[in-house]
C-alpha positions in Angstrom: 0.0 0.0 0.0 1.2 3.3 -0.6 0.1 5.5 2.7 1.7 8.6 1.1 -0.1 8.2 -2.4 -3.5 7.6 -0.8 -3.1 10.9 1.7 -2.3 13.0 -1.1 -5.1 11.9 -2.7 -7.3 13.3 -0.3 -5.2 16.4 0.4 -5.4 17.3 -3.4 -8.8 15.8 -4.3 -7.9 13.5 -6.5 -10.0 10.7 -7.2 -9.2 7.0 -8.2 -11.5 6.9 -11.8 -9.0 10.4 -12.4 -5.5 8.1 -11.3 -7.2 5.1 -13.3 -7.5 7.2 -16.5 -4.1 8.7 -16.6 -2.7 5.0 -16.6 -5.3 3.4 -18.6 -6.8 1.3 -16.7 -10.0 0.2 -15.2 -10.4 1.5 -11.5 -10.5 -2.2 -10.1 -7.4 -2.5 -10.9 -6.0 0.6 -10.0 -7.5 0.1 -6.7 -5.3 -3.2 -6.7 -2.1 -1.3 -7.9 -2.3 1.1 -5.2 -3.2 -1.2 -2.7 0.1 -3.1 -3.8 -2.0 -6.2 -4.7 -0.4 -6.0 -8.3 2.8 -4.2 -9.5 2.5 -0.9 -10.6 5.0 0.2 -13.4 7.2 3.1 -13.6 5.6 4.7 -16.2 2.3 3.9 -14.5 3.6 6.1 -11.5 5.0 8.9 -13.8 1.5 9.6 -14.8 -0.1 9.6 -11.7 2.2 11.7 -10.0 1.4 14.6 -12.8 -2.2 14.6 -11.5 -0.6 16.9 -8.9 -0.9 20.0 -7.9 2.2 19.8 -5.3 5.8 18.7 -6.8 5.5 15.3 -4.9 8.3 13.0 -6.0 7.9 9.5 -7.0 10.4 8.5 -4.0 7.6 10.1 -2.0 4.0 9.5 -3.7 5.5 5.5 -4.3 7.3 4.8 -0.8 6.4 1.9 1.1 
């Protein structure tokens, strides 16, 4: 799971149909990506962390 990514979300309003969109995939499994059920790529995390309003870092947004 990744605690930072998830409290940003709510910090910045961002939803998980708007995170599942930017990488192309259905929110199931973006729900299982963030939850760490499945692997999430780097690319995957490039385009999530541009959803942002804040310069979060990937180190950040991604740590576990």
């Amino acid at each position: 799971m990744y605690k930072n990514l998830k409290a940003e979300m709510l910090k910045q309003d961002i939803t998980l149909a708007q995170i599942a969109l930017a990488i192309n995939k259905k929110p199931d499994t973006t729900d299982r990506k963030i939850n760490g059920k499945i692997n999430i790529n780097i690319e995957e995390c490039k385009a999530i962390a541009k959803l942002f309003i804040k310069d979060n870092t990937l180190e950040y947004l991604f740590a576990r």
